[in-house]
Structures are given as structure tokens and as C-alpha cells.
C-alpha positions in Angstrom: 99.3 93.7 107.2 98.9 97.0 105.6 97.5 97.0 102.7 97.8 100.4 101.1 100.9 100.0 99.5 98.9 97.0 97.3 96.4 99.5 96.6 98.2 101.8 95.5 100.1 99.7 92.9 96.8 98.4 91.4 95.4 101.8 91.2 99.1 102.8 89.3 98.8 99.5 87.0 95.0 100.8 86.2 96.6 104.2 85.2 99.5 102.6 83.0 97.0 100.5 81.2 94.4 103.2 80.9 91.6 101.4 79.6 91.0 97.7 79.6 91.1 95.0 82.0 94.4 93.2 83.8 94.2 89.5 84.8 96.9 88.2 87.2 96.1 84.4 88.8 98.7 83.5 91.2 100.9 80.5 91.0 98.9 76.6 91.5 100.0 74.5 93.9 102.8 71.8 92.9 102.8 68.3 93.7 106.4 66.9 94.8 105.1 63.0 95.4 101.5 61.7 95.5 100.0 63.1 98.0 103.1 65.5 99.0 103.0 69.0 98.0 106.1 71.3 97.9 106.1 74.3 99.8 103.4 76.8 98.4 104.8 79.9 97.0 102.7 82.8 95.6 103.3 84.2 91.9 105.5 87.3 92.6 103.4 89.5 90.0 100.2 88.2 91.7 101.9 89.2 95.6 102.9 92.2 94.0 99.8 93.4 93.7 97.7 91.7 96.5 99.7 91.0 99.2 97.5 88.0 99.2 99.2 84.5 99.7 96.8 81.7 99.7 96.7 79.8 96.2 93.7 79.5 93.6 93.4 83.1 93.6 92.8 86.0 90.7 93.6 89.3 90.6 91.5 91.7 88.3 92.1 94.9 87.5 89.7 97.3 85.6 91.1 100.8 84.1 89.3 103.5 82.8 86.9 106.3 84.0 85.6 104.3 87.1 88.7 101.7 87.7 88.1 99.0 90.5 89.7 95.7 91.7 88.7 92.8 92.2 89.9 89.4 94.1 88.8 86.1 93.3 89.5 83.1 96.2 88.9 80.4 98.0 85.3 80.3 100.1 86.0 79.8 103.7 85.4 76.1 104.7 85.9 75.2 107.7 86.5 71.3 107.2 89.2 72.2 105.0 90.6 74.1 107.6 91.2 71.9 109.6 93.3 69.6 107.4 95.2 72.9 106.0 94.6 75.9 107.7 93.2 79.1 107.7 91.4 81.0 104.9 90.1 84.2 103.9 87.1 83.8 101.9 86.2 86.4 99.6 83.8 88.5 102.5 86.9 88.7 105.0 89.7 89.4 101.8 87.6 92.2 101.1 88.1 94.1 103.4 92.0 92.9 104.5 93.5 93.0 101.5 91.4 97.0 100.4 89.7 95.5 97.1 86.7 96.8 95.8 84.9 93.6 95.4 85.2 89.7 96.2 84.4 86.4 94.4 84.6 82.9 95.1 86.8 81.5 92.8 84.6 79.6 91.3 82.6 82.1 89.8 85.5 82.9 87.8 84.3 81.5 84.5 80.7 82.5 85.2 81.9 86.8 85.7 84.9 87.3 83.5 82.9 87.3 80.2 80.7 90.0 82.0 84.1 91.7 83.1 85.8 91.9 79.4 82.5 93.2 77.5 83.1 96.3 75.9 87.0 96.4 77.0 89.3 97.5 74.4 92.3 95.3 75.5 93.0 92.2 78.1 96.2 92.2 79.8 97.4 88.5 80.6 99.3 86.5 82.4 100.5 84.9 79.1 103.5 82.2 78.0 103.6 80.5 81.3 100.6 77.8 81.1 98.9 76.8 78.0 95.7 75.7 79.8 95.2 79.1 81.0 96.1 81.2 77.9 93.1 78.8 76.5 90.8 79.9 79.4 91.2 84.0 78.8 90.8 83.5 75.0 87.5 81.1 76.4 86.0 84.6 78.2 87.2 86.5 75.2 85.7 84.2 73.1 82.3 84.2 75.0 82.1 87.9 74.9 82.2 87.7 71.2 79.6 85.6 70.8 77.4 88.5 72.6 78.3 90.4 69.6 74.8 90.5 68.1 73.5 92.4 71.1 75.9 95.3 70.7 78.2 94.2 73.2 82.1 94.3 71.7 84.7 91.9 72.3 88.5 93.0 73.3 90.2 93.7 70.5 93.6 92.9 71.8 95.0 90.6 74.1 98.9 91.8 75.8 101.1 90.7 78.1 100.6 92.1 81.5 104.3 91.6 82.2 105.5 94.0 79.8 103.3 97.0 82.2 104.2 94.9 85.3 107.7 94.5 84.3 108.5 98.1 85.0 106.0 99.0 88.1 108.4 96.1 89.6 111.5 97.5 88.4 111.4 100.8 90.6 111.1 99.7 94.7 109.0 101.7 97.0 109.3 102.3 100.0 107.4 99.6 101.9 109.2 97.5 99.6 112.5 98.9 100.7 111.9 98.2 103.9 111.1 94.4 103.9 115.0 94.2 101.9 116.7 96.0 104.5 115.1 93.6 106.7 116.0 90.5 104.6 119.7 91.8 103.8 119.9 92.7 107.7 119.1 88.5 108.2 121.0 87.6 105.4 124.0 89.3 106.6 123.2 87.7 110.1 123.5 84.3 108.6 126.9 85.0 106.8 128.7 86.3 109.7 127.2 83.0 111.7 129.0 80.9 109.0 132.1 82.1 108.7 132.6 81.5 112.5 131.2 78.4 112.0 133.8 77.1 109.1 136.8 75.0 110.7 138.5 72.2 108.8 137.0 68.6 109.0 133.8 70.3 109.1 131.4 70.0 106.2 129.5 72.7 103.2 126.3 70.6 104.6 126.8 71.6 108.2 127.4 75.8 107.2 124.4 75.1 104.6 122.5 74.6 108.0 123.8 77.1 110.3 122.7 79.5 107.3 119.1 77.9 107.3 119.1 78.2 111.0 120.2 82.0 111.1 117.5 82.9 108.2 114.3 80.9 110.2 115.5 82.1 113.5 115.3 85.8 112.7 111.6 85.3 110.6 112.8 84.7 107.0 110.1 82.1 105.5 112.5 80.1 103.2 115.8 81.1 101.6 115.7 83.1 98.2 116.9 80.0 96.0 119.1 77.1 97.0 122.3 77.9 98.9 126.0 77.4 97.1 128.4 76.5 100.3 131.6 75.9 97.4 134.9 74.8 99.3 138.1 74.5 97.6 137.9 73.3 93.7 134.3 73.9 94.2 134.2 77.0 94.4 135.0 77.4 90.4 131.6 76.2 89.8 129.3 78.9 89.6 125.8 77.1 90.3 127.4 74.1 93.0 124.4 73.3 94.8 125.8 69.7 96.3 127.2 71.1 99.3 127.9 67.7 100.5 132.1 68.1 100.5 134.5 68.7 103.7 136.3 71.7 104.3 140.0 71.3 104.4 142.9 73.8 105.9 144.1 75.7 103.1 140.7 75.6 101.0 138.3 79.1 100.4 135.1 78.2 101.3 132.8 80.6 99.0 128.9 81.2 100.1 126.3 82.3 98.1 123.1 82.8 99.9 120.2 84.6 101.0 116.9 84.3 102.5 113.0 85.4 101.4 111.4 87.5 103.9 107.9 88.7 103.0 108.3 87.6 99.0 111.5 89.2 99.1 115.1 88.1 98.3 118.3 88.8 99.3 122.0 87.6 97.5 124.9 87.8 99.2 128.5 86.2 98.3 131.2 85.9 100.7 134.3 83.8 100.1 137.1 83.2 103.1 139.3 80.7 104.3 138.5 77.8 106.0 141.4 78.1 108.2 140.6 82.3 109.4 143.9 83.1 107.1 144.3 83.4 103.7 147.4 82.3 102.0 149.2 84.7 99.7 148.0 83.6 96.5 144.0 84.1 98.2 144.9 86.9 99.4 145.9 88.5 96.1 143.3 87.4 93.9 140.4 88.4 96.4 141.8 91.7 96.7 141.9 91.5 93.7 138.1 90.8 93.0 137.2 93.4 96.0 138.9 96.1 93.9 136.4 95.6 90.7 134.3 95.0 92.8 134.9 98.6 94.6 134.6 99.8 91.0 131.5 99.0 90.1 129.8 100.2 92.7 131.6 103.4 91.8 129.0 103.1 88.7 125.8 102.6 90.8 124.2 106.0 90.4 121.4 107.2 88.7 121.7 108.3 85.2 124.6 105.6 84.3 124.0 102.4 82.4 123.1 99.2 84.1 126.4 98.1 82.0 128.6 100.7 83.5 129.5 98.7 87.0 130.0 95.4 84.4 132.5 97.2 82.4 134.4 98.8 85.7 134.7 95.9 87.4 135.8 94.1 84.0 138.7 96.5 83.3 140.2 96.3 86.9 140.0 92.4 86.7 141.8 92.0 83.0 144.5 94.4 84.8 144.6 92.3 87.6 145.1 89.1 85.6 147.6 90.7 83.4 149.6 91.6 86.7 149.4 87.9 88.1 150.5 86.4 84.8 147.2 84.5 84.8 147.5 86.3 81.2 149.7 87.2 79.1 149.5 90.6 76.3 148.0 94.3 76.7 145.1 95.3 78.4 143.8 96.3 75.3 144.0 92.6 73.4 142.4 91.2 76.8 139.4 93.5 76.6 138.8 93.1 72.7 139.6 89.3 72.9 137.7 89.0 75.8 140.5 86.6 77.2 139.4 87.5 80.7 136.5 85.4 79.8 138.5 82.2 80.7 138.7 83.4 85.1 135.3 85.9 85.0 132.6 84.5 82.6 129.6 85.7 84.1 128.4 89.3 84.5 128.1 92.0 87.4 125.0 91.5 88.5 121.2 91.1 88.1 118.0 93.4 89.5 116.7 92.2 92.9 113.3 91.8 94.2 110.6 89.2 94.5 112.6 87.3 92.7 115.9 86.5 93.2 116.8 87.4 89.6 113.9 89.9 89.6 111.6 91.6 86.9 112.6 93.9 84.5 114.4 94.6 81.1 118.2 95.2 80.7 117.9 97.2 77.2 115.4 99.2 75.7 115.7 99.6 72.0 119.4 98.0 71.6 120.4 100.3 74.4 121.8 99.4 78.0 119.2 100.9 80.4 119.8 103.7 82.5 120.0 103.2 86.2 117.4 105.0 88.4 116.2 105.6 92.1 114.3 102.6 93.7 116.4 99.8 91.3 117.7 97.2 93.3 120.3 95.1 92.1 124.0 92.8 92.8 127.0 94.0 92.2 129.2 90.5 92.2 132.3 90.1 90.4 134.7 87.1 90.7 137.5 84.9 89.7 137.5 81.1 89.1 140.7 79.7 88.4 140.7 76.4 87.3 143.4 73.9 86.1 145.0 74.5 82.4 147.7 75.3 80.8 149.8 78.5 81.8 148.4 78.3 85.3 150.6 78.5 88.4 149.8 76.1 90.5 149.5 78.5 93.2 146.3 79.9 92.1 145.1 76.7 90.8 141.1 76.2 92.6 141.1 79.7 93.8 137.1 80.7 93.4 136.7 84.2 94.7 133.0 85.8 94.5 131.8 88.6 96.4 128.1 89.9 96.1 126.2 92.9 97.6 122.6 94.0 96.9 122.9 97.6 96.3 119.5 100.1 96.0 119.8 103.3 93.7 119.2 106.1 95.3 119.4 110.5 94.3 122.7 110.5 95.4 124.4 107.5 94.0 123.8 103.9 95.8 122.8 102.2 99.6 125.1 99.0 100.1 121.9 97.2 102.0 124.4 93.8 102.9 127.1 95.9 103.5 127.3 94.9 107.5 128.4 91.3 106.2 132.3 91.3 106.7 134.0 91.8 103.1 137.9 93.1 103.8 140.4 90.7 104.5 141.2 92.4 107.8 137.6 91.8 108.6 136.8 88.5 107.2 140.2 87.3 109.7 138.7 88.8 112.7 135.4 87.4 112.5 137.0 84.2 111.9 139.0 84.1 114.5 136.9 86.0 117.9 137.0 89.6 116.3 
């Protein structure tokens, strides 16, 4: 591992607090049943900053004329080891993970008051858990009570998020890298589906060639839980049952992604189970290709984040004006918002450590403007369910496609981009192209 890049983004998180002290713990561990634990992942602002993944760990950052980090973890034991494998302890994280000192995490309690004397301002992890929004105010609390022998108390206490929020927002390079690499397996794993679907099959059987693609190529986990949406299914934006059969005739609409490293990928394809889409498919995801074409149009730097929502928006309320799914003027679609009732959801969302990742949308009322290093999806669709007015030849038609797209000087990189999208290409994969 290197470990620079951490370095270098708690030594740019000292410089945007510029005096005072950060405090990031990383996520606890999570009991499923008894004595069964789920799968142990990191906090992503913690990782962010570390690199380190074991849990019961702190990060501490101190800014201001001599600004230094610190780590506290876990003390090696080896009995422990041998029931759940390996650990750092605070003399080898030292020195692997570049941080100018190391505790035991038990001397937590004991140092922080020490740490926060004569601070201006604490920066939190706060909001998430009560029990530990009760321990910082205990340090700040025991620094007060030193107030008699001229040592001062922080006079604030903020939200690291709001600093972290925005160091998360803008990608560099290493972190580039790892997404390339996680869209790259991603992409892998769609491309293994779709030659996988045939009817009689079932979602549960693609949901594992998809989990097989991602762990084969050295993804730890997917990003979140894998929508495999066949037929009247597919109108369901967050179907997770995955437990139907796919029948000739039916789209079969994926929405998946793996974590590699701490980061996501989110990619949507939808094609036919039988390698040919019918008429009515075909029109309505060429349809949703076309805004979806538009949008990225919009990914550039110096244009909203609302700009490739409103693109794709105005080709899709044409669209469904133009397969009487609706009826009036563009112009009454868009202020009514009628188009609401086949696209309800918007573009996209940023991309990082998480899956819908850090960062604000507006700043002071206003749609925020798109820079180099952002990473978000660009994913329009159409869900057309049953009602009134409705040919019954577009009746279950769900349509979503989904790329993760970086900013960059000159306007966008499509990073899932190898995964087949046109209907020319989808058929060819489908069927030995």
C-alpha cells in the first residue's frame, strides 16, 4: 500500500481547518446474529484519510503552526490473531500507514483531553451515534475543568463532514485509478450477464454470475445490493428480490456494481432476455439512450450539476409526447411535470466511496457547478407501468441505463463506457458478437 496519497489528504484537511483538531473514528463492527458478525466495512471518511481498514480505530488530525496525525488502534495480540487475523498495532501502523504518532486505542480517553487543550475548535464525527457525540463533549468537558490552570477549552465544536464533504467531492488521482479499475470489473461482470440471460433462466442465477465476475477479478464485495429486474420488475426502481424467471419477450434490467479498494462502481444495462428487442423495446430504449446522450453532452466543467437532469428531461417529455405515452405540448409536460408519471427519479448522483457519495448538490440555493475530479452517474430511464391511456404495447417496459462519468478540463471520461449500451451492440453480445 502506498500511503502518500493518505498523507497528503490529512495534511490538506489540516490546511482547510487551519487551527484546531479533527476527530474521525471509523465505523464499529455490526452484529448480524449472536455471535455472527456481518462483513466489516470501514467508515469511508475514516478510509479516506487512513487507508487503514481494521475497526476500533481513530483518526486525529491537529492543524495549526506544527500540524501532525495521529492513529489510534488495536495493540497487536497474537491470541486474537489467531481467532481473527492479523493486526497492525499502533508500532507497525506507524510507520505503514506515514502517521506521525501511534496509540493503543485504549488510551483514547486518557490523551484526547491533553490533545484538545488550548484548541480553538474540534471537528467531529457528529449526528451518526449519540454515545460518541457524548464521549467528544466528555474530553471537551475534561479540558474545561483544567480551566483554573490556564489551560482553555475548544470553544466550538463542528462537523467534520462539512470540510470532508468537499476534500471527497474532487477525486485525485490515486483515487481515479482504483474507479477505472472497479468500472473496468464492473463492466466485466455486465457483459458476463447478458450472455448469460436466456429464458427459463432466473434474476438469482445472473445475480451470481455478476458476484462471480466482481470476486474473480479482485473486487472485495459489490457497491450495494444488485437489482437483476426482468419484465414488470423492471418498473421498480429499488427491486432487490431477484428471485423471478426470465421469460422470452421480457427486458431484463441490471443495476450493479462492485467495491474495489473502498470504491464503487454503478452501472445500468437493460436488454432482452431473448438477444432481440421487440419494436416497442426498441423504441423506448432508444429512446432513453438519446437523453441519456444528452446529458452527458452537459458533463463539463463550469455547467451545473442540474444541467445533464434537465437535457436528458426535455428529450424524454419529447419522446413521450411522440409515443402518445402523453398527450399536449412539450411546454405543459415540462411545467406540469407530467413526464413525472414514466421518469420520476433524477440523472444521477456523485460517485466515490460511497455508492451515492459525499458532497453537496447546492450551495446557497444554487445548483453546483461541475468541476474536474467529480465523479458522478449519468442514468436516465423510463418505467412504464399499467394505467389508463397506456398501449398495451409498452405496458412493463423498464428501461435504465447508467454510466459513471469523471469531469475532466475538457469536458467528461465515460469510465463504464466498454459495457455494451447500443442496441446493435447489446444484440451481438447476446447472441456470439
Amino acid at each position: 500500500m502506498n500511503a502518500t496519497p493518505y498523507r497528503r489528504r490529512r495534511a490538506l484537511l489540516a490546511q482547510r481547518i487551519g487551527k484546531g483538531v479533527a476527530i474521525v473514528p471509523t465505523a464499529p463492527e455490526r452484529t448480524r446474529n449472536r455471535d455472527a458478525h456481518y462483513p466489516y466495512r470501514y467508515d469511508s471518511y475514516f478510509y479516506h484519510l487512513t487507508g487503514f481498514t481494521e475497526p476500533e480505530a481513530v483518526a486525529v488530525v491537529i492543524a495549526g503552526d506544527s500540524p501532525r496525525s495521529l492513529l489510534f488502534c488495536r495493540e497487536k495480540n497474537e491470541e486474537r490473531e489467531i481467532w481473527d487475523g492479523f493486526r497492525h498495532g499502533p508500532l507497525a501502523a506507524k510507520a505503514r500507514f506515514a502517521f506521525d504518532e501511534t496509540h493503543a486505542i485504549d488510551q483514547l480517553d486518557k490523551l484526547m483531553p491533553d490533545l484538545l487543550a488550548d484548541q480553538p475548535v474540534v471537528y467531529a464525527h457528529l449526528g451518526a451515534d449519540p454515545a460518541w457525540d457524548a464521549r467528544v463533549l466528555g474530553w471537551v468537558n475534561a479540558v474545561r475543568e483544567r480551566a483554573r490552570t490556564g489551560v482553555a477549552a475548544p470553544r466550538d465544536i463542528a462537523d467534520v463532514h462539512t470540510v470532508l464533504d468537499d476534500l471527497r467531492l474532487i477525486k485525485d488521482e490515486d483515487e481515479l485509478a482504483t474507479m477505472r479499475r472497479a468500472a473496468a470489473i464492473s463492466t466485466g461482470a455486465h457483459l458476463r450477464a447478458m450472455r448469460a440471460a436466456r429464458p427459463g433462466g432466473t434474476e438469482y442465477q445472473i445475480e451470481a454470475e455478476l458476484l462471480h465476475e466482481f470476486r474473480r477479478l479482485g473486487a472485495q464485495s459489490p457497491a450495494y445490493t444488485s437489482i437483476v429486474a426482468a419484465g414488470a420488475n423492471a418498473c421498480v426502481l429499488h427491486y432487490v428480490n431477484n428471485d423471478a424467471t426470465l421469460k422470452d419477450g421480457d427486458l431484463l434490467l441490471i443495476d450493479a456494481g462492485c467495491e474495489l479498494d473502498g470504491y464503487a462502481s454503478d452501472i445500468t444495462r437493460t436488454f432482452p432476455v431473448s438477444g432481440r428487442f421487440s419494436g416497442p423495446q426498441k423504441a423506448v430504449y432508444e429512446l432513453v439512450l438519446a437523453s441519456q446522450a444528452a446529458a452527458l453532452a452537459e458533463v463539463r466543467p463550469g455547467n451545473t450539476w442540474n444541467a445533464p437532469h434537465d437535457a436528458a428531461v426535455m428529450v424524454l417529455a419529447q419522446g413521450f409526447l411522440d409515443l402518445k405515452l402523453l398527450t399536449g405540448s412539450l411546454a405543459e409536460v415540462l411545467e406540469k411535470e407530467s413526464y413525472r408519471q414514466f421518469y420520476m427519479h433524477r440523472t444521477g448522483h456523485w460517485l466515490g466511496l460511497d455508492v451515492h457519495d459525499a458532497g453537496d448538490y447546492k450551495r446557497d440555493g444554487q445548483w453546483r457547478t461541475l468541476q474536474p475530479g467529480m465523479v458522478l452517474t449519468v442514468e436516465p430511464g423510463c418505467y412504464i407501468r399499467p394505467a389508463a391511456g397506456v398501449p398495451d404495447t409498452f405496458v412493463n417496459i423498464g428501461v435504465r441505463i447508467e454510466d459513471d462519468v469523471v469531469v475532466t478540463s475538457a469536458g467528461c471520461e465515460i469510465l463504464t463506457s466498454a459495457a455494451p449500451k447500443s442496441v446493435p451492440d447489446i444484440e451481438a453480445a447476446m447472441n456470439g458478437g
